[in-house]
C-alpha positions in Angstrom: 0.0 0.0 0.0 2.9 2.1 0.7 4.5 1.8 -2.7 0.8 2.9 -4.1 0.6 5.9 -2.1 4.4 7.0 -3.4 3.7 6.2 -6.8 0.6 9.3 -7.1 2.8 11.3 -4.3 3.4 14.0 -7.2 0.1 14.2 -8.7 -1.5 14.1 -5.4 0.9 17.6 -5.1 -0.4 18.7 -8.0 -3.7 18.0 -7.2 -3.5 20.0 -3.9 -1.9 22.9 -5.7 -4.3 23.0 -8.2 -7.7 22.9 -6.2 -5.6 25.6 -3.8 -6.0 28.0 -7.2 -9.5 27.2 -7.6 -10.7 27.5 -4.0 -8.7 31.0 -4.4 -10.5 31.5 -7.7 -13.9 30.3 -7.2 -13.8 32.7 -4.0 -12.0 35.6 -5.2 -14.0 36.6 -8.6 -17.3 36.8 -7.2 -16.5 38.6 -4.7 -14.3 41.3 -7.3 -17.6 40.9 -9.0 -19.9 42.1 -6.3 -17.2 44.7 -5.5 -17.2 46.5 -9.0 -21.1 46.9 -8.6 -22.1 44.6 -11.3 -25.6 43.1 -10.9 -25.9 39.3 -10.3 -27.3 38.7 -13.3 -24.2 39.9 -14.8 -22.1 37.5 -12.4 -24.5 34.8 -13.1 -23.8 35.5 -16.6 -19.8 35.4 -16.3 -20.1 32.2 -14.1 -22.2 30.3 -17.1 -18.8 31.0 -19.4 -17.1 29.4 -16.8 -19.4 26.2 -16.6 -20.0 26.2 -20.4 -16.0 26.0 -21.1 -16.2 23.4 -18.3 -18.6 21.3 -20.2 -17.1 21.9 -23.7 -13.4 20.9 -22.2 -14.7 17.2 -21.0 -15.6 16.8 -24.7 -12.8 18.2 -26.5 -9.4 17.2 -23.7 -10.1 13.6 -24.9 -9.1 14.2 -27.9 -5.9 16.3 -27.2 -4.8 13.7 -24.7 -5.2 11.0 -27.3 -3.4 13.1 -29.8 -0.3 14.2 -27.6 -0.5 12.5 -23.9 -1.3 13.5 -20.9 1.6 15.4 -19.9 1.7 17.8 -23.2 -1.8 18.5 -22.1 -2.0 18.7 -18.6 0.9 21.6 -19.2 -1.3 23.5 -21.5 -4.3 23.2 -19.4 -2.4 24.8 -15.9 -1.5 27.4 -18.5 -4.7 28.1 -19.6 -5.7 28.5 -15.8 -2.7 30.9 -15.5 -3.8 32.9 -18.1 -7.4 32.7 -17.6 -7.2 34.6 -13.9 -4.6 37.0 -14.6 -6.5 38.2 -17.2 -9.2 38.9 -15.1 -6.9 40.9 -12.8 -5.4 42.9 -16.4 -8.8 43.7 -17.8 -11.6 44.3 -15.5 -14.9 44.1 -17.7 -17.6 42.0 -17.2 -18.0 41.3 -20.7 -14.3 39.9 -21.0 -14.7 37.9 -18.0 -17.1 35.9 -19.7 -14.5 34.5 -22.1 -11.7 34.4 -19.1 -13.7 32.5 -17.2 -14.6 29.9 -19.9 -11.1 29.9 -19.9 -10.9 28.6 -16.5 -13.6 26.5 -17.0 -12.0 24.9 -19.7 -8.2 24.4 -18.0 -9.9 22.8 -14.8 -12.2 20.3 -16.2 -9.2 19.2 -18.3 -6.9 18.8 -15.4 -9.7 16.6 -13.3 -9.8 14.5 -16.3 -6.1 13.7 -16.6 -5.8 14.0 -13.2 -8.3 11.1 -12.8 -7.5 8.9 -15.6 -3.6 8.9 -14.0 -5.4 7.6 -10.7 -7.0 5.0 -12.2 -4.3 4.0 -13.6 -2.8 3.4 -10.4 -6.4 1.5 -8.8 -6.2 -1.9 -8.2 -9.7 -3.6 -6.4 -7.0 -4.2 -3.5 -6.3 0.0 -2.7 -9.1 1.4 -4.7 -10.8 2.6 -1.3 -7.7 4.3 0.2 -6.2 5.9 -2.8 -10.1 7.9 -3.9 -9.6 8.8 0.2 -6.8 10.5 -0.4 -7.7 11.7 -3.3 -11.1 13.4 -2.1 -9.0 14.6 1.0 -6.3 16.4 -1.0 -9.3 18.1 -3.3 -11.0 19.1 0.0 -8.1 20.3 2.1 -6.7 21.9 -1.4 -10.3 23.8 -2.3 -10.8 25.1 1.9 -7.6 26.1 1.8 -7.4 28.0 -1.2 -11.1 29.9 0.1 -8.9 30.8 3.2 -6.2 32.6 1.3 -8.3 35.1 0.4 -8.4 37.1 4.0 -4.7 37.9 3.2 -5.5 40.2 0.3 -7.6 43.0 -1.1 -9.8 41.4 -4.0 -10.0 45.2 -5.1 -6.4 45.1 -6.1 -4.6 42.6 -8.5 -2.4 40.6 -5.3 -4.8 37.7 -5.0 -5.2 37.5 -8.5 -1.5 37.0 -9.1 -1.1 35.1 -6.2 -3.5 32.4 -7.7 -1.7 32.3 -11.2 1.8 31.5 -9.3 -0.4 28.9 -7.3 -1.4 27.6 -10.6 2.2 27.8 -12.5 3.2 25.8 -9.2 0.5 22.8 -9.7 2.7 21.8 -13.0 5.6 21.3 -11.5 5.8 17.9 -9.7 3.8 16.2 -12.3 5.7 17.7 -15.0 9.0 16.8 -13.3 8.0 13.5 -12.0 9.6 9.9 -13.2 6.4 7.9 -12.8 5.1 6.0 -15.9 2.3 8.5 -17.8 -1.0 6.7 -18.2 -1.8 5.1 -21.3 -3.9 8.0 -23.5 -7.6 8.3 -23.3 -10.1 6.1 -25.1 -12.8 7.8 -26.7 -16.3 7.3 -25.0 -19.5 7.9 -26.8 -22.7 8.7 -25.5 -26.3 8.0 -26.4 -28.8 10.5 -24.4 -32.1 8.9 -25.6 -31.0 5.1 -24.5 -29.9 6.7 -21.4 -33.1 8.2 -20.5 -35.2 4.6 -21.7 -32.5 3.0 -19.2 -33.0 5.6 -16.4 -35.2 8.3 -16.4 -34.7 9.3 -12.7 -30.4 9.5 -13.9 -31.5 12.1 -16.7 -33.4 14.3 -15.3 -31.4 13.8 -11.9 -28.4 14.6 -13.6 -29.6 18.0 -15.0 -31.1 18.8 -11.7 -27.7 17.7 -9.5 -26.3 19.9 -12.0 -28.4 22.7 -11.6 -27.8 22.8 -7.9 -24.4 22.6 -7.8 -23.5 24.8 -10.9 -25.6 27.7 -9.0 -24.2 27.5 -5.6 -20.3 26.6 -6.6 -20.9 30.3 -9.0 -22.8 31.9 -6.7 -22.3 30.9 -3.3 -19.5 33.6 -3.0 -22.4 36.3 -4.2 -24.3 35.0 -2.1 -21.8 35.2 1.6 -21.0 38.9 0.2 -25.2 40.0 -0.3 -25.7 38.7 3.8 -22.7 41.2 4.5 -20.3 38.3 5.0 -16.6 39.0 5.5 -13.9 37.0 3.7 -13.3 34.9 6.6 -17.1 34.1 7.6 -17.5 33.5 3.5 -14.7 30.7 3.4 -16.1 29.3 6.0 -19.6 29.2 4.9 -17.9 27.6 1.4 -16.4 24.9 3.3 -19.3 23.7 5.5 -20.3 23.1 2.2 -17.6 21.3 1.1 -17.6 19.7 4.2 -20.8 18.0 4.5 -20.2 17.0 1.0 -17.4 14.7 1.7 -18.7 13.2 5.0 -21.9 12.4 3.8 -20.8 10.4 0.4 -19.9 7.2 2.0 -22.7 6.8 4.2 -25.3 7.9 1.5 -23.8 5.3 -1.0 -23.8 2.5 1.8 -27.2 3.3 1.9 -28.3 3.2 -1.5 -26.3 0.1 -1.8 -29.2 -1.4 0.6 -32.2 0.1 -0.5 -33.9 1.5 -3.4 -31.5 4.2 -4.3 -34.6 6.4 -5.4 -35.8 6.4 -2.1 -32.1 7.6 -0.9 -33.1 10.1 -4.0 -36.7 11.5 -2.6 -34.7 11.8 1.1 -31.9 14.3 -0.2 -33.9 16.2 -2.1 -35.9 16.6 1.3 -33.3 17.7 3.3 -32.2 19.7 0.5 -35.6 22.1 0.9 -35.5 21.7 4.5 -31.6 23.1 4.7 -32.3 25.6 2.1 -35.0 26.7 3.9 -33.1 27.1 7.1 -30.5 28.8 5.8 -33.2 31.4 4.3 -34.1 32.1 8.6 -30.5 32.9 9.5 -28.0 35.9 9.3 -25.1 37.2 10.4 -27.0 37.3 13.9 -27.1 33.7 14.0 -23.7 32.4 12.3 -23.6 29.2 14.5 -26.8 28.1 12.9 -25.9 29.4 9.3 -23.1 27.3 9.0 -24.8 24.3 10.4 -27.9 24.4 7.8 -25.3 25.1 5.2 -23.7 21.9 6.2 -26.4 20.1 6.2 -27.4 21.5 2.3 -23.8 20.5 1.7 -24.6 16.8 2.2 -27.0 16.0 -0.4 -25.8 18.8 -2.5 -22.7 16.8 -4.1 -23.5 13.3 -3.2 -27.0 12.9 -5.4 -24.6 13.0 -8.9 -22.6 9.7 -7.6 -26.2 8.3 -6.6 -27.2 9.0 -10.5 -24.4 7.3 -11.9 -24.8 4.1 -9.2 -28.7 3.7 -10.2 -28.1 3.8 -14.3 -25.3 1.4 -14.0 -27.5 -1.0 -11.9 -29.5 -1.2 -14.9 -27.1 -1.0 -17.4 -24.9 -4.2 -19.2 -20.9 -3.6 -18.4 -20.5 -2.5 -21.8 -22.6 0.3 -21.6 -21.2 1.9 -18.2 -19.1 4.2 -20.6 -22.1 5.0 -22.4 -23.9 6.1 -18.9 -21.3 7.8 -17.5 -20.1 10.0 -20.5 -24.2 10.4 -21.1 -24.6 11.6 -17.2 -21.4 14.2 -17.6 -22.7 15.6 -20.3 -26.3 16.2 -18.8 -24.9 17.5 -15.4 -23.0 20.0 -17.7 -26.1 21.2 -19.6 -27.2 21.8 -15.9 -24.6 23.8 -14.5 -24.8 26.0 -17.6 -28.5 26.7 -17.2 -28.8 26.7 -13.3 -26.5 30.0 -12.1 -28.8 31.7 -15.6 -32.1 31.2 -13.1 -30.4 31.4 -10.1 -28.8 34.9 -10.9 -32.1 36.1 -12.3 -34.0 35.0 -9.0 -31.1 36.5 -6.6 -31.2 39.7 -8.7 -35.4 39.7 -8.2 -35.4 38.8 -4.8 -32.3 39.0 -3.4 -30.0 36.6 -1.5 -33.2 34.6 -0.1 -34.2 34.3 -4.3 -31.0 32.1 -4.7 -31.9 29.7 -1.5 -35.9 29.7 -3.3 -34.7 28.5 -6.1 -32.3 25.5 -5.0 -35.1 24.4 -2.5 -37.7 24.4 -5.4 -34.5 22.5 -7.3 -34.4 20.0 -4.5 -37.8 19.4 -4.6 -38.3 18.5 -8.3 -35.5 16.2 -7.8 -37.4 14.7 -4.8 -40.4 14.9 -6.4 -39.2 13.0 -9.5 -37.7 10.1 -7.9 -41.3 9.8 -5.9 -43.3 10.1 -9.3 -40.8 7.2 -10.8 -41.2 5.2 -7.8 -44.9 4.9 -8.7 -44.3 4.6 -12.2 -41.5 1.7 -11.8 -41.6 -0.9 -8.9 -38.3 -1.9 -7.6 -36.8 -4.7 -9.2 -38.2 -4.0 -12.6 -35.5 -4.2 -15.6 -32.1 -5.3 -15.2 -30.7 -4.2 -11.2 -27.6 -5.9 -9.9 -26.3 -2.9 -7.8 -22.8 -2.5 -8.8 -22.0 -1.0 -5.9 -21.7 2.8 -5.2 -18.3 4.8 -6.0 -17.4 7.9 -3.7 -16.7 11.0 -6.0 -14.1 14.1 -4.8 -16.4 17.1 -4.7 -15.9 18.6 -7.9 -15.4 22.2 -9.5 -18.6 21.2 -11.4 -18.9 17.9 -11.9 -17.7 14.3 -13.0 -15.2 14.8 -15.7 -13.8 11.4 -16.9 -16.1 8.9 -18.1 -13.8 6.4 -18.9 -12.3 6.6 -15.4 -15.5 6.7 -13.7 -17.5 4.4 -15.9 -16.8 1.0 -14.2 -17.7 0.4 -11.1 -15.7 -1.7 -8.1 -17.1 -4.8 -6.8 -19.9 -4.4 -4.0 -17.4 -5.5 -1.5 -14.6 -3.4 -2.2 -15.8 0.2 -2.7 -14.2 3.0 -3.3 
């Protein structure tokens, strides 16, 4: 186990490095946003360039990677994220940041997937479990950290901006100097949307709705610390409760669905979704203690319900068709993060920060409502279900990136 852990020592550094960038990132531009007085429809607008280059990227990296290794490509990608936030720091209009943040959106979801294809390289049924633990704690530890940076700088000036570019430049460095053997270079995975929704209806639309939620509070979750008069401190930790309960929750949700009818599992989250969302509508800066705990609590079913998707289409799903799914599920979680900061921004601009919270509760409870309407509609047991066991994902920047690396499961007994 030892010898496994040394062998992804230097990506795992890059890995930390990186995700210190993008807590830094995802925590510092919204924040410049709401400082240059731009409306949150405008920010909501410059987030959906960064989660439409996110979505675009997990079709188009493939194809690089297959062309010229992962590497060549990983390199270009930290450089894009270099040049996408120091841009931001040279020119500071709204309408440019729209194309520097599908930069960034681009350059991460590229680096997750040859981050991740390079770790499952290195998985064997024997440490698969304690190498995606490390792996989830480095992108945890790496994205709180980099939320925490941003106390030591004015976001009015360029410091933090320049300070997450050399974070950035930095992430290349032990991968590119490392002597480990480079994975071998990335199939290409097609996807079929209409067989995926005959297969699983409640993984369709789930994946557009997980997608939804997260895209709108991982682009506006900073907006939304700085409308409730939040200072940087109180905002990165209000961000990392939710990143918190996100990565505590994941196992014991997926032990769960592993023993029941993961669409109940579904119809429960999307409860406690509205129920957190609600209760973070009833508290302010008055009340922090509570805040943060009801933002925990949102936090836990938040990230989790886009693993649950991908568990419930593979149980009815042959082995050769778990690329299919999982490329299928990617891309529909992407069309979701692109749409949900649009309505989001437009509700938060309406009705303030509360309009945000209204509509991830009302998101929640279509996806809870869903599950429940497909429970009638489809008795447990119908079609083909073999539970394949369920996978724990790192909380992602947006969502899952690499369908080949995610697209077959582990055996029941040996989860990740």
């Amino acid at each position: 186990m030892l010898a496994s852990l040394v062998s992804i020592a230097s990506l795992m550094l890059s890995t930390l490095l990186m995700m210190i960038g993008y807590g830094l990132m995802n925590f510092v531009v919204p924040i410049r946003s709401v400082a240059e007085g731009w409306s949150t429809f405008t920010i909501s607008v410059i987030a959906t360039g960064y989660t439409f280059g996110f979505t675009i990227s997990c079709i188009i990296t493939p194809l690089f990677v297959k062309r010229v290794g992962h590497v060549r490509v990983f390199g270009a990608l930290i450089a894009l994220l270099c040049i996408g936030i120091l841009l931001c720091a040279l020119l500071v209009d709204w309408r440019a940041w729209i194309v520097f943040r599908f930069i960034s959106g681009f350059g991460i979801a590229g680096s997750y997937l040859i981050i991740e294809s390079w770790l499952n390289e290195r998985v064997t049924n024997a440490n698969r479990a304690t190498l995606f633990s490390v792996y989830m704690v480095t992108c945890l530890v790496g994205s709180i950290g980099g939320q925490y940076l941003v106390p030591l700088g004015d976001p009015k000036t360029t410091f933090l901006f320049i300070l997450c570019g050399v974070i950035f430049s930095l992430a290349m460095l032990p991968t590119a100097l490392s002597t480990a053997k480079s994975p071998t270079p990335i199939t290409e995975a097609a996807f079929d949307l209409p067989k995926l929704y005959r297969l699983s209806p409640i993984a369709f639309i789930g994946s557009l709705l997980s997608g939804a939620l997260s895209g709108t509070w991982n682009s506006l979750g900073g907006v939304y610390t700085q409308k409730i008069g939040m200072n940087t401190t109180q905002g990165a930790t209000l961000l990392a409760c939710v990143l918190a309960g996100g990565a505590i929750s994941q196992m014991p949700i997926g032990r769960i669905s592993d023993l029941i009818d993961r669409r109940i599992v579904m119809v429960v989250c999307g409860i406690i979704g509205v129920v957190s969302c609600i209760a973070m509508s009833l508290f302010d800066l008055n009340s922090l203690p509570a805040l943060y705990v009801s933002t925990f609590f949102a936090g836990t079913v938040l990230y989790p319900i886009y693993a649950i998707n991908v568990a419930h289409a593979n149980d009815r799903a042959e082995p050769h068709e778990y690329v299919m799914i999982s490329s299928g599920i990617m891309i529909l979680y992407g069309l979701g993060t692109v749409s949900g900061p649009l309505v989001g921004g437009a509700m938060m601009q309406t009705a303030g920060s509360t309009g945000l919270l209204a509509f991830m509760a009302f998101i929640f409870a279509l996806y809870a409502g869903y599950a429940a309407f497909r429970i009638a509609r489809r008795k447990a047991g119908e079609g083909r279900i073999e539970k394949t066991g369920f996978q724990a994902m790192p909380i992602p920047p947006v969502g899952g990136t690499d369908p080949a690396a995610r697209a077959v499961p582990p055996p029941s007994d040996q989860l990740a």
